[in-house]
N, C-alpha and C positions, 0 to 999 in steps of 0.2 A: 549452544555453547556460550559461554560468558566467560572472556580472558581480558577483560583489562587488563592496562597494566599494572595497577595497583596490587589485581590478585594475581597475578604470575608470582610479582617478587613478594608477596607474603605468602603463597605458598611454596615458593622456594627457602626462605627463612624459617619457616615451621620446616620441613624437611631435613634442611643443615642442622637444625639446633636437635633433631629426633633421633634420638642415640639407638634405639631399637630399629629402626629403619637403615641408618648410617651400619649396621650389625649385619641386616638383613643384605645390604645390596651390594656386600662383599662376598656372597654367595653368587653373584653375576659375573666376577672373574675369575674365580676360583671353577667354576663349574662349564661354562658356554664359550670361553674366550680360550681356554685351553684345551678343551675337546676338540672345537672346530679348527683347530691348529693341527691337534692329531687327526683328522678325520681329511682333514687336506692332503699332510702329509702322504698320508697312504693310498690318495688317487693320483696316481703322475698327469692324468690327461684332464685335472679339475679345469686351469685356468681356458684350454679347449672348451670345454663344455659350458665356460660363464659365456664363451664367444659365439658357438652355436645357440647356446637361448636366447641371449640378448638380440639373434636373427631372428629368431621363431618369433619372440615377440615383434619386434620389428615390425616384419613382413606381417604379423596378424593385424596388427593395430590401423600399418596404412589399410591394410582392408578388411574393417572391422564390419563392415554393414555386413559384406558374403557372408564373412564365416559365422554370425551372429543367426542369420537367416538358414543358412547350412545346419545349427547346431537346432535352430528352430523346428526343422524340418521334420529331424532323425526323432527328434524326444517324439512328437507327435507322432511318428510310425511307430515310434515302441508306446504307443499307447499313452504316455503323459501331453501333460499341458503347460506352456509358458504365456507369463505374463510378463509385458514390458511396463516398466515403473520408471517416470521419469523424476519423482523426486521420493522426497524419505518419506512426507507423506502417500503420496500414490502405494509406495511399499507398505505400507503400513495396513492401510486400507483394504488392499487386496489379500493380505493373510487372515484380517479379520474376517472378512467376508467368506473367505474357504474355511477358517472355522466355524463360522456362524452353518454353513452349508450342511456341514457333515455332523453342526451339534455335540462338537468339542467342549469340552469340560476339563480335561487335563492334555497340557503340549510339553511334551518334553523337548529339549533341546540339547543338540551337540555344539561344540566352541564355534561361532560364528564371528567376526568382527564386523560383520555388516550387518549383522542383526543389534549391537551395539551401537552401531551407527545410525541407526534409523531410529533406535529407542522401543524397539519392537516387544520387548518384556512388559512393558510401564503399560504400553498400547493396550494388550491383549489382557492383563489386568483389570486394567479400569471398564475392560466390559466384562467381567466377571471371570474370565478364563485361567485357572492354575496355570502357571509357568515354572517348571523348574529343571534347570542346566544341570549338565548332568556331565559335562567336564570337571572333574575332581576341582581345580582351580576355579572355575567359573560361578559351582555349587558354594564354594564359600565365599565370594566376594557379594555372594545374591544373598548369602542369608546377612551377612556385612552390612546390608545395605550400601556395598562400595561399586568400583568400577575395577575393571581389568585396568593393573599397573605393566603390564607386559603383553605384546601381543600373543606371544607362544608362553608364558610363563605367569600367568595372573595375579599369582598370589605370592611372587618373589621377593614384594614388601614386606611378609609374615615370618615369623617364626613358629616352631609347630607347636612354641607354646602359645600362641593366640589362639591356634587355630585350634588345639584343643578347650581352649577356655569358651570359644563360640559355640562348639559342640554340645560342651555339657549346658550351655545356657538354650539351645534351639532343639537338641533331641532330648527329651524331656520324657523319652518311654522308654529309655537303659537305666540302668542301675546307676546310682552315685556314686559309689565306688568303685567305676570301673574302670581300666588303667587307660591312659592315652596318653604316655609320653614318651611313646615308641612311634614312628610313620604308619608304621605297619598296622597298630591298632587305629589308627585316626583313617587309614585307608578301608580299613575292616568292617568299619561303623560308617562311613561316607558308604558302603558299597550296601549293607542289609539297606540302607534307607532308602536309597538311588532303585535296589530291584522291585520294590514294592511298585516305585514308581513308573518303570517301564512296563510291568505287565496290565496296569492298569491306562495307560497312556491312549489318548485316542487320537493325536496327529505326533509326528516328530519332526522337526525342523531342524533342517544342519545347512552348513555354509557348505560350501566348496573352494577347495584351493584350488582346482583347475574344472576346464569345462570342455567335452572334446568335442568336435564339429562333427568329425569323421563319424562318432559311433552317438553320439545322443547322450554321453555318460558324465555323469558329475565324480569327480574325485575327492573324497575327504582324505587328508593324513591324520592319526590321532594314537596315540600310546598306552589308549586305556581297552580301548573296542567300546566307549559308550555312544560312539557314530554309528555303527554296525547296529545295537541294539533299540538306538531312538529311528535307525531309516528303515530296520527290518520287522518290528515288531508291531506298530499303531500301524491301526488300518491304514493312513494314509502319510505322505512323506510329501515334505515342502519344503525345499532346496532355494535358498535365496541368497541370492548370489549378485555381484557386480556384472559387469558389461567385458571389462577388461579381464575374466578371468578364460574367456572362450580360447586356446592351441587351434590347431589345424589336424593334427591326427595323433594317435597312441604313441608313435613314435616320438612327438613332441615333448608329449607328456612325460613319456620316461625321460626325455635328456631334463628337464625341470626337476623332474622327482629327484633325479641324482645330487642335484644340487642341496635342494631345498632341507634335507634333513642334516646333511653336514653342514650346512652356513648356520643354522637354527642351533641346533642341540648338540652336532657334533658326533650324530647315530648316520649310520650308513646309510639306513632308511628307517623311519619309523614303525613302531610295531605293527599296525595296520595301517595300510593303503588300500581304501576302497573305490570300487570304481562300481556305481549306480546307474544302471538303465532303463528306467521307464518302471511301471508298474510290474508285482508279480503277474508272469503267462502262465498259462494254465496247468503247465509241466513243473512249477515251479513248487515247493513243500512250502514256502512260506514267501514273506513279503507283501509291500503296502496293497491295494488293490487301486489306490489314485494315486498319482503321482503328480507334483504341481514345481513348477521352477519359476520364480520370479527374479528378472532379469532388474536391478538398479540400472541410471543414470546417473543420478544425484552429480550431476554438473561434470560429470567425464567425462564427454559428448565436446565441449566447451574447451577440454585440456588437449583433445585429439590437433596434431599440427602445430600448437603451441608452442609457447617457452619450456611450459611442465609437462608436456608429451613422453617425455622420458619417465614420470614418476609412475607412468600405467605401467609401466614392465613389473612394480616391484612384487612381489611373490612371499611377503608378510613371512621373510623368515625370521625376523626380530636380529638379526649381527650387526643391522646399524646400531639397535638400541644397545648392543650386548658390551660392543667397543668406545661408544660414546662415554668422555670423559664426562660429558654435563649429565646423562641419565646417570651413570654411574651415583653423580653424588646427591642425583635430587629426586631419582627414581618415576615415577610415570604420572603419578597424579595430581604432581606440580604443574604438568602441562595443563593440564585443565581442559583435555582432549580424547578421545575416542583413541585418536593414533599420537602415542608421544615419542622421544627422539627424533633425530634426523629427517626421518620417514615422515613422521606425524608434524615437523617444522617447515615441510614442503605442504603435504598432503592436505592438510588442516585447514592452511588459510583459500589453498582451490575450493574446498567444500564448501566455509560457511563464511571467507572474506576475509581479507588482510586485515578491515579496520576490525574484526573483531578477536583478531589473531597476529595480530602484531608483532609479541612480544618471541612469539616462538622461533621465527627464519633469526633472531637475536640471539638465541641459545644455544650458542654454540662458538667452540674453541678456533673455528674451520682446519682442525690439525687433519682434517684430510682420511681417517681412519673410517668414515663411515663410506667412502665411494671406494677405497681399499679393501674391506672384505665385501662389499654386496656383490652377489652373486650375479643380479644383471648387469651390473656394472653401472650403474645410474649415478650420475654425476651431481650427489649431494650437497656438495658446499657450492657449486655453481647455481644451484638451482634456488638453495639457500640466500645467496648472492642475492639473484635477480628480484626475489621477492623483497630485501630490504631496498632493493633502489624502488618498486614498485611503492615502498612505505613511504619512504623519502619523498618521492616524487609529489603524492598526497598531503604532503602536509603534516603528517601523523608525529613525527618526533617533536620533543617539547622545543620550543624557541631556541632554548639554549644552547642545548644539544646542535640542531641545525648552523648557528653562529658559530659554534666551537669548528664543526665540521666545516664548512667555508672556511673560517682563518686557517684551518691547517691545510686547506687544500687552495688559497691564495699564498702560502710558505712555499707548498712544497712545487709549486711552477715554479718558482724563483728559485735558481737554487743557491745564490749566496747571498740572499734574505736567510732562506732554510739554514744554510750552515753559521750565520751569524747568529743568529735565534740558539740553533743547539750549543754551538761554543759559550754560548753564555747560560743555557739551561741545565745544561748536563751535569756543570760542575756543583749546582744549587742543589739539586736532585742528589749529586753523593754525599755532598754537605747533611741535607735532610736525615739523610741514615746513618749519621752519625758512628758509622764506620761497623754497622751492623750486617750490611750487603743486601737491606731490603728494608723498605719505606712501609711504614703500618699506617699511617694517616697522607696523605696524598692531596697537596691541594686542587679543589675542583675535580677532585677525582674519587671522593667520599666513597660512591657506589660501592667502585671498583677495590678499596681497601678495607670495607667493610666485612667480607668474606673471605680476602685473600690479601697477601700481601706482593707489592710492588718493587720487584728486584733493583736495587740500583744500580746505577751505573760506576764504573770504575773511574770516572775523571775526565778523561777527555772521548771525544767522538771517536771512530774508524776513520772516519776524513781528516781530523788531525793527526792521529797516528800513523796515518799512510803519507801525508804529507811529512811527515816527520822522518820516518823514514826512507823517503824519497830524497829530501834535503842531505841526509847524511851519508847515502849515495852516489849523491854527487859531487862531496869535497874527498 
């Protein structure tokens, strides 16, 4: 990942100025932020259940070695195999080589984010192996040449006029004339292309949102059934997965599931919920005959006990990204990250380093709405917090920046330096706006008024208004 700062805020300013995106990521409130409100609504016992998981995880995490070893155990009795990966290349390595084994030629894939994370498409490519995702969303970002702008919602950037125009430029064996400006037809045509491809597929790779210890079994959610047809159909099925997604038992699992579709989409439950164990038995009419789980580390071994120990619970239902006022306006691929919003402004800089991810624990309002709906309740803006003092700390912000921050934090110990300061700033500041109610150029504050405008103030401080009214009190 490459996030200077340079390109954060140029790809933030390409985003503001993208009127067809700006179009698109009003479909984020209108659709995810108002469902999950009804879908709340209608469980009386939701805010119970964010408190019961956030135990389950908890309690897994301080003992992550057992039930890691427990989950090890069970997959092997049902006849599969796990591999431990301590980094994105270790991951990487090992699906090649299980391709290479079984002389794969075509992998299909279901929605993974840690196959994302690892780069695992590019991998499996350049040693000659077809890759093609088979999530509606993820199928078009790959012929895109793009990345997922949504963890649950990929292609939220788009409108279906894009996604039609991509079409008729990559399926090149339909007719010209034929209609896609209906979903339905653009679904119609993703789906002839997609079947071809699973009956010919010779491994299928899908993530897992949970991992159960108890039974040995991987859990995909997905809305389409293209999980079901990439883990049931190729001979063999390779489940790659994180560390942190292992529960303790079925029962776990459903109080997560309960959550997890209404904090996301706002659905009760998603249209399929699969739970995968081990290879087809012999009783079985169909399914993979290998079965392979590769467990990540990729530096969450490191978070365990930590400051970011909290970020393992999160359960990728995307309501940070959905309620975020800054994705909102600058959508996913400003981040210049695998995981963006809130989630991805914690998550991000644990994976590949604060100095290379700076700008992101920055990005954000801290109006506090992303640790409001997460469903574990993970304490976002703190977390966010801790990692710009971690910046601070480094050296990382520009000279000036740092000077500003000292003066105002040698003001505000003092506090009538501070209020002597404001008594005389305040009033210069409503002078500036010219009696408009907000400041469009800002001195030494360019950044900051370049995007948005700086509300002014009405004249005097709280402090002199309260002393003002104090004095007339007491005559």
């Amino acid at each position: 990942m490459e996030n200077s700062s340079d390109t954060f805020k140029t790809n933030v300013a390409h985003a503001l100025a993208d009127v067809e995106l700006q179009k698109a990521l009003q479909n984020v409130k209108r659709g995810f932020v108002v469902k999950r409100e009804a879908a709340k609504a209608k469980l009386p016992e939701f805010d119970k259940l964010r408190d019961e998981a956030r135990a389950v995880k908890d309690h897994t995490l301080s003992h992550l070695d057992l039930y890691l070893e427990a989950y090890e155990r069970k997959v092997t009795e049902s006849g599969g195999v796990v591999h431990f990966a301590e980094t994105a290349a270790d991951a990487r390595a090992i699906v090649l080589e299980l391709c290479r084994e079984l002389g794969a030629k075509l992998v299909t894939k279901g929605k993974s984010m840690i196959s994302e994370e690892i780069g695992l498409n590019a991998h499996l490519e350049a040693s000659g192996i077809e890759v093609v995702e088979t999530d509606l969303g993820e199928y078009i970002v790959q012929i895109r040449g793009e990345t997922p702008s949504h963890i649950i919602a990929p292609v939220i950037h788009l409108n279906k006029e894009d996604i039609a125009q991509d079409f008729r430029r990559v399926h090149k064996q339909f007719a010209t004339a034929r209609k896609l400006n209906q979903v339905q037809d653009l679904v119609a045509e993703a789906r002839a292309v997609l079947r071809e491809k699973f009956l010919k597929a010779d491994i299928g790779i899908t993530g897992a949102n949970l991992l159960i210890a108890e039974t040995g079994s991987s859990v995909i959610v997905t809305n389409e059934g293209n999980g079901d047809l990439t883990s049931t159909l190729p001979r063999a099925h390779i489940v790659v997965a994180s560390i942190e997604k292992v529960v303790p038992t079925l029962e776990d699992a459903d109080t997560i599931l309960r959550l997890l579709a209404r904090s996301g989409t706002g659905q009760e439950i998603t249209t399929y919920t699969t739970f995968v164990t081990g290879p087809r038995r012999d009783s079985d009419p169909d399914g993979p005959v290998a079965y392979h789980v590769v467990l990540l580390d990729n530096g969450r071994s490191e978070m365990l006990g930590g400051v970011f120990a909290d970020m393992l619970r999160c359960i990728r239902c995307g309501a940070c990204l959905n309620h975020c006022p800054v994705y909102g306006a600058i959508g996913g691929h400003a981040y210049g990250s695998v995981y963006p919003g809130p989630m991805g402004a914690v998550m991000t800089p644990a994976l590949v380093g604060i100095d290379h991810a700076r700008d992101l624990p920055h990005a954000s309002s801290f109006c506090g709405r992303c640790e409001q709906v997460c469903p574990m309740e993970i304490p976002l803006p703190d977390l966010m917090r801790a990692w710009r003092e971690r910046d601070f700390t480094r050296g990382n912000p520009p000279r000036r920046e740092r000077l500003l921050l000292k003066a105002w934090a040698f003001a505000a110990k003092r506090p009538r330096l501070y209020h002597a300061l404001a008594n005389r700033l305040v009033p210069l500041l409503a002078w500036l706006a010219r009696g408009s109610g907000s400041i469009g150029r800002l001195p030494f504050g360019k950044a900051w008024t370049r995007t948005r405008d700086f509300p002014a103030p009405e004249g005097k401080t709280f402090h002199t208004l309260y002393a003002e009214k104090e004095r007339s009190q007491r005559r």
